[in-house]
Each structure stands twice: as C-alpha cells, then as structure tokens.
TORLUM-55266 format. One record per residue (C-alpha): residue number from 1; residue in three letters; y, z, x. Coordinates in nm, 4 decimals. Layout:
// TORLUM-55266
<rec NUM; "Ala"; <Y; Z; X>>
...
// end
This chain:
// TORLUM-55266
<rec 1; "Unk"; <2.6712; -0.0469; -0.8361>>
<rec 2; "Unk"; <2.6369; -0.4366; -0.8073>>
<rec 3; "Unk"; <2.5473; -0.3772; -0.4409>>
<rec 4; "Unk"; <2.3176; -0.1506; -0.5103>>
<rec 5; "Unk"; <2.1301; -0.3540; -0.7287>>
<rec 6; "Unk"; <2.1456; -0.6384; -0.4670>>
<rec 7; "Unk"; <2.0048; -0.4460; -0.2313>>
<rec 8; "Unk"; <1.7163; -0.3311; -0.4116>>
<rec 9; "Unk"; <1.6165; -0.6956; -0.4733>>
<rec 10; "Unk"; <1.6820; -0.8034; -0.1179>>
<rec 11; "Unk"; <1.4411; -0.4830; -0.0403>>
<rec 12; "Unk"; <1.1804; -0.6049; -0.2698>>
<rec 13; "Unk"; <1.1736; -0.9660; -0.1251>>
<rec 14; "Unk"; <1.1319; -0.8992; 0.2354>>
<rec 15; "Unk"; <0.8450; -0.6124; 0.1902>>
<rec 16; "Unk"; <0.6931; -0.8243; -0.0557>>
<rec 17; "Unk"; <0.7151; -1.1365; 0.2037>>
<rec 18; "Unk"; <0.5916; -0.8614; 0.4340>>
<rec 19; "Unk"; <0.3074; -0.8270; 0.2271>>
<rec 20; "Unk"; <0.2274; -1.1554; 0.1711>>
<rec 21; "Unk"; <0.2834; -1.2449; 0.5897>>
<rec 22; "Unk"; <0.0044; -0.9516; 0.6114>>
<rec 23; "Unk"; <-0.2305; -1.1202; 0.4373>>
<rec 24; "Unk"; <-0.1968; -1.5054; 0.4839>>
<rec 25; "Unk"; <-0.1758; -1.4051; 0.8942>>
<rec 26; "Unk"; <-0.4797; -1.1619; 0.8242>>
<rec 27; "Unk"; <-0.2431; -0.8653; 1.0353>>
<rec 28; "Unk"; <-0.3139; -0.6810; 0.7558>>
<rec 29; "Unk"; <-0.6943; -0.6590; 0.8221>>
<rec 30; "Unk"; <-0.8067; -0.4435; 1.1044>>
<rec 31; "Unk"; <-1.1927; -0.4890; 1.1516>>
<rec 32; "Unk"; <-1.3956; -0.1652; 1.1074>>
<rec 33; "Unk"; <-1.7479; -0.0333; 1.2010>>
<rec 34; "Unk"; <-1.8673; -0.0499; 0.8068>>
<rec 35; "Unk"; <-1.8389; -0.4390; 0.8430>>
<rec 36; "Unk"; <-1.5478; -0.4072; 0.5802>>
<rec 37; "Unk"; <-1.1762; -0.4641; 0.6996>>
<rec 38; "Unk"; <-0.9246; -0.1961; 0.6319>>
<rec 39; "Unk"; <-0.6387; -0.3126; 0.4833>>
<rec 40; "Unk"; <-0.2737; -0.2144; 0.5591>>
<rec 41; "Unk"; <-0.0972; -0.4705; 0.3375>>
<rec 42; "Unk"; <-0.0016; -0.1894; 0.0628>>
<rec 43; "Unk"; <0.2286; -0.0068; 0.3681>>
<rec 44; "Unk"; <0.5194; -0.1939; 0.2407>>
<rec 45; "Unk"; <0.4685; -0.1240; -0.0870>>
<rec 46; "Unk"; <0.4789; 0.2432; 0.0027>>
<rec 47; "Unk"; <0.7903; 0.2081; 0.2295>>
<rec 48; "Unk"; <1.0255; 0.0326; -0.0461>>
<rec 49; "Unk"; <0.9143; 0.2871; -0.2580>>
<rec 50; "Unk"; <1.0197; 0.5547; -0.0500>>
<rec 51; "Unk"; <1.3379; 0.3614; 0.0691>>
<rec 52; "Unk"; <1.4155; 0.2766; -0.2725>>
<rec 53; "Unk"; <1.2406; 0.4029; -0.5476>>
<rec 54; "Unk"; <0.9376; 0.3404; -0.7929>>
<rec 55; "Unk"; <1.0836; 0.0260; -0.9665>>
<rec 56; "Unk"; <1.1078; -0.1471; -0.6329>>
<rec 57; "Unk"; <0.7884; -0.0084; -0.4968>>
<rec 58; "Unk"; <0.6264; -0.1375; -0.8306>>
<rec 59; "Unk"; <0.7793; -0.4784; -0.7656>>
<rec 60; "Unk"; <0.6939; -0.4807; -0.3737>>
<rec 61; "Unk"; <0.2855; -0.3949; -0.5399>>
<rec 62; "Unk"; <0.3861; -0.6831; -0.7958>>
<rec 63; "Unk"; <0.3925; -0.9223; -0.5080>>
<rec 64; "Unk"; <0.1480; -0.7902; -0.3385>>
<rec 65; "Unk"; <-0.1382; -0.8101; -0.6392>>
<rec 66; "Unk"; <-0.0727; -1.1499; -0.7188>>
<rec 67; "Unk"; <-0.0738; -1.2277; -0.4038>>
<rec 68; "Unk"; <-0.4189; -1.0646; -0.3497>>
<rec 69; "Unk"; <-0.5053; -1.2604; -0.6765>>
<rec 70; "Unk"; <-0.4212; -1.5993; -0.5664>>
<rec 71; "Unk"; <-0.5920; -1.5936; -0.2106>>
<rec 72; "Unk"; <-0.9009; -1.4323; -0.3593>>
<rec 73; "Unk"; <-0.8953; -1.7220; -0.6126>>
<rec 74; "Unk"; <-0.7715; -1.9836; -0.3307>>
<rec 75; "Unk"; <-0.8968; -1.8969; -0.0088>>
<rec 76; "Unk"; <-1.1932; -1.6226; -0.0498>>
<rec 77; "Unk"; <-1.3802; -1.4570; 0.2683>>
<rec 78; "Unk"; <-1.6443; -1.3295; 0.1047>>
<rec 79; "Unk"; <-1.8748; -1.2824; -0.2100>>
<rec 80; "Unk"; <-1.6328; -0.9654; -0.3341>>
<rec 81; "Unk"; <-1.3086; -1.2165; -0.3812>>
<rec 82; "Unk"; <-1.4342; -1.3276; -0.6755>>
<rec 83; "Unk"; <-1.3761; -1.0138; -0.8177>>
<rec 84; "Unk"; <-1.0125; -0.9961; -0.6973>>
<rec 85; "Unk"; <-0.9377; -1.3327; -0.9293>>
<rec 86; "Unk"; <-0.9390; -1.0382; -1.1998>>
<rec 87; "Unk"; <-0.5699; -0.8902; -1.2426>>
<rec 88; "Unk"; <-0.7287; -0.5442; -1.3347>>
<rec 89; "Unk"; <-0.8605; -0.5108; -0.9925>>
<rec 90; "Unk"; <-0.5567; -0.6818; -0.7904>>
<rec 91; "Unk"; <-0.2851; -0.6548; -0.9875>>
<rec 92; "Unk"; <-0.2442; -0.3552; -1.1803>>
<rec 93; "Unk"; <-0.4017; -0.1023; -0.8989>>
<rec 94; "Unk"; <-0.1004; -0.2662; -0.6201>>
<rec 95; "Unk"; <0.1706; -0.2318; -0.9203>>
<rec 96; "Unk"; <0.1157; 0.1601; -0.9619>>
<rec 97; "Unk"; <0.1239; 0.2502; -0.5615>>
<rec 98; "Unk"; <0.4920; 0.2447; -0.5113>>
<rec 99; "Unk"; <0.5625; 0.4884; -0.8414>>
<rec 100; "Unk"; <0.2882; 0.7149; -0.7348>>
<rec 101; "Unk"; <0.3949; 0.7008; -0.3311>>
<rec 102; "Unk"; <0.7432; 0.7484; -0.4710>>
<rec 103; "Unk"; <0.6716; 1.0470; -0.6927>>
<rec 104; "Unk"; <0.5229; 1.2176; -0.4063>>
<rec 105; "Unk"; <0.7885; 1.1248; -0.1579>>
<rec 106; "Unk"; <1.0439; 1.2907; -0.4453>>
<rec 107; "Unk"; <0.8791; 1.6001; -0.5057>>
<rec 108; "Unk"; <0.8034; 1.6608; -0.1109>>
<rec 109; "Unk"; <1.1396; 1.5049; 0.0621>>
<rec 110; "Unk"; <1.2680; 1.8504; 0.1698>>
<rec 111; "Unk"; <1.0089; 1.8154; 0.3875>>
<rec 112; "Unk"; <1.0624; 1.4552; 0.5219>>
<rec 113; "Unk"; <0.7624; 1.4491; 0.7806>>
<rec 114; "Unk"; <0.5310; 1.5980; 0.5283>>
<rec 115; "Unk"; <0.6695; 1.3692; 0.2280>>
<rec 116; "Unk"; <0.6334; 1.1028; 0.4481>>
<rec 117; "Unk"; <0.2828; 1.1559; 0.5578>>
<rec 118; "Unk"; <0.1396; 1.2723; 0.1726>>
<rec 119; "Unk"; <0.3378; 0.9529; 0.0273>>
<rec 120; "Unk"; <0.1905; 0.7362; 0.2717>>
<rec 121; "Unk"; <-0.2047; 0.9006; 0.1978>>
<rec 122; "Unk"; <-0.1197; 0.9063; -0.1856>>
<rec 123; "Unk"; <-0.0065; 0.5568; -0.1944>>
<rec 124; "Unk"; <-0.3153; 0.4327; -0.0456>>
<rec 125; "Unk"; <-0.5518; 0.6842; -0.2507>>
<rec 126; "Unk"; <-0.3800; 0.5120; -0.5547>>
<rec 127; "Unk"; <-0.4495; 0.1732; -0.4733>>
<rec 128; "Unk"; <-0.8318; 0.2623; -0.3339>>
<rec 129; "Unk"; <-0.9281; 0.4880; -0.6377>>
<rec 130; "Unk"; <-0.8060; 0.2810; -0.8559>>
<rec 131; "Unk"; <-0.9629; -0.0578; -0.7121>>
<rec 132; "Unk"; <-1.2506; 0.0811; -0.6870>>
<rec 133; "Unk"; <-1.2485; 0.2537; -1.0121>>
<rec 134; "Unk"; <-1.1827; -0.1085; -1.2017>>
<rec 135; "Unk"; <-1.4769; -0.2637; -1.0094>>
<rec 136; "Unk"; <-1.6974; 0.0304; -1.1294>>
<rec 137; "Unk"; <-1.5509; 0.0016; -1.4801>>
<rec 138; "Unk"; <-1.5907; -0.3714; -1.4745>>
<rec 139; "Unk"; <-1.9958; -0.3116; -1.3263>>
<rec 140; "Unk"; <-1.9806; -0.4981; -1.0207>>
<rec 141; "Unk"; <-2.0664; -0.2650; -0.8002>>
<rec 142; "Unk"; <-2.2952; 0.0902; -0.9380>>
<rec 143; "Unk"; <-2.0947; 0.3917; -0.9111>>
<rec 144; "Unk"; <-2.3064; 0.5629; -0.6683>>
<rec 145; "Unk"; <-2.2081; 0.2620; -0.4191>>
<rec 146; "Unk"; <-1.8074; 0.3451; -0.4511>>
<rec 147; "Unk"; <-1.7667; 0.6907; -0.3148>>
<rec 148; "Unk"; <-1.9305; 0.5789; 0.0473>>
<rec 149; "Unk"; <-1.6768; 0.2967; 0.0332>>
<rec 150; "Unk"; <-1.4036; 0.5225; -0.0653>>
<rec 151; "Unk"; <-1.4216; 0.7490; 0.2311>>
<rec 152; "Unk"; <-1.5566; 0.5074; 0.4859>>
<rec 153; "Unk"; <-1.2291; 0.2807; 0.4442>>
<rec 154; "Unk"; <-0.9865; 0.4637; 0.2123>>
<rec 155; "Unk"; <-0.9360; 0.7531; 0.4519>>
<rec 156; "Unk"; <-0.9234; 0.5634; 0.7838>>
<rec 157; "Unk"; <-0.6654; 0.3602; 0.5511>>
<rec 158; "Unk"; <-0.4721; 0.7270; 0.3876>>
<rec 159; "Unk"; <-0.4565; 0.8305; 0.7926>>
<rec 160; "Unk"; <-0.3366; 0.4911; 0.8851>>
<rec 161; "Unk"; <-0.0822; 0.4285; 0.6183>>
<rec 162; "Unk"; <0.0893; 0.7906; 0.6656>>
<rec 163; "Unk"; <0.1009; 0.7204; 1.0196>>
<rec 164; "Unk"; <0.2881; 0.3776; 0.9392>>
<rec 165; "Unk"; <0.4725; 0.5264; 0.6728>>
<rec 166; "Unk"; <0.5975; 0.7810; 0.8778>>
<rec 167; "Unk"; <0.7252; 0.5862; 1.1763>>
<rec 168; "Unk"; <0.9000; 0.3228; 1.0290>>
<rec 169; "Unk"; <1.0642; 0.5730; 0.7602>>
<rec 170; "Unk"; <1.2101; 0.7959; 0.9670>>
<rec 171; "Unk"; <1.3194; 0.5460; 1.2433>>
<rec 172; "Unk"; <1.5127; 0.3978; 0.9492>>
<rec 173; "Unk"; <1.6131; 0.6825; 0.8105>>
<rec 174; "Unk"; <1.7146; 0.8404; 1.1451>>
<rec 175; "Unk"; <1.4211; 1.1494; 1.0294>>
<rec 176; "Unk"; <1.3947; 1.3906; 1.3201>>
<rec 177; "Unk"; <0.9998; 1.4035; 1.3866>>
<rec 178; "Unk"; <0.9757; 1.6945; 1.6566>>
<rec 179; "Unk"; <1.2206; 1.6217; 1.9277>>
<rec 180; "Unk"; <1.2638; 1.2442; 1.8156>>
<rec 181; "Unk"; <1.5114; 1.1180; 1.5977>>
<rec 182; "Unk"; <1.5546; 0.7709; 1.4331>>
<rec 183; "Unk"; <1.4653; 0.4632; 1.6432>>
<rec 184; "Unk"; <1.3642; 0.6776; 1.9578>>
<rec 185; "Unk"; <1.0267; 0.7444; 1.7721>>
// end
C-alpha cells in the first residue's frame, strides 16, 4: 500500500503544479464576451479527484486556493482580487471541488462518459456557487448581481470542464467514448 500512497502524492503535486502553471501562464483564462475570463484552472482538481479520490482532489483544490490567494494578494488584474486575498472565497470553495466531483464520479462511474461529464459540470458548479455564494455572504457584490454571473461564466465553464474532464479521463483510463478508446480520442 506504500505505493499507493506514493502515488497519490505524486498525483497531487503535478495537478496541483498544473494548477498553479494555469494560472501564473494565464492558460487557464480564456477571454469571454461578458468581459470576465472563464477559468479552467479547477480541471485538475476535478481529474485527480476522479483518478484518485476526494482526499487528493481536496489537496489538488488545496493548491489551487492558495494559489488563487497569493496571486490575488501578489499580482492582482483587477478591482475583484482583492476579494480573493480572503481564504473563504479562494480557499475553502477550491478545497471542496474534488470531494464533490468525486462523489459524483462514484455514484455515476457505471456510466463512465456520463460520470465523467456530470463530475466535470458538478465540480465546477461547486467551486462557482460557492465563490460566488461567499462574495454574496461577505457583501461585495448584491445578490441580484451573482446569478447573471453564475450562468454567463459558470456554465460556459460546467460545459467546458466536462468536456476536459472527459477527454483526458478516458484517454487515461483507456474509457471507450463511442467508437474511440483511450488515447485515440
């Protein structure tokens, strides 16, 4: 079981490097028409939890928040960083993706394209509800403001993420999606 724990660690460190590459490179932006970038930085938080369970996926979101917490603090682009410094809004949200994603994956993984794909959307729904919901807790934005932000970047983001989720799972995995199988997706 030693290797199994080493591999679970080794897991963690390069999707949470993944993470982090995502957002120092800004790879993990992709400009959208609301002026607001849509983020896919919590993929690999999603994938290691799917790969390898809710402890590592809440370590991979570990990174990931801290992360987001020391470049809002560090290096902001905008006005709205300063309310990333908070842990409540960049920490805690990215720590509860991979259990959630995870729980999903486990409950649906009979059906590994559709446990892929509602992993992947639940993942990201975690981390935008709950983002959002701590800035509209904290009053830094009014509530009526969130749901417009919610759909006009978390979906685009849910869709994205499954997509992401899905390809790079099953290629790993060797998933048959349709008539492709592993790598040949």
């Amino acid at each position: 079981m030693p290797q199994d724990r080493t591999r679970k660690i080794v897991v963690t460190g390069v999707l949470g490097a993944i993470a982090v590459l995502l957002g120092l490179t800004r790879l993990g932006f992709i400009p959208w028409f609301t002026g607001a970038s849509l983020t896919i930085m919590h993929v690999p938080v999603i994938i290691g939890a799917v790969l390898e369970g809710p402890l590592v996926g809440a370590g991979i979101g570990l990174i990931f928040g801290v992360f987001s917490m020391i470049q809002a603090a560090v290096a902001p682009t905008g006005p709205a960083d300063a309310w990333f410094t908070n842990p409540i809004i960049s920490v805690l949200p990215r720590i509860l993706i991979g259990p959630v994603a995870w729980l999903v994956w486990a409950g649906l993984k009979r059906w590994p394209v559709a446990g892929l794909i509602a992993a992947g959307i639940a993942g990201t729904l975690t981390n935008t509800i709950l983002v959002l919901g701590a800035i509209g807790l904290l009053g830094f934005l009014p509530w009526a403001a969130l749901g417009p932000i919610a759909i006009a970047n978390g979906l685009p983001e849910a869709g994205a993420a499954a997509l992401i989720t899905l390809v790079v799972v099953a290629a790993w995995q060797r998933f048959a999606v349709g008539k492709q199988r592993g790598a040949n997706i």
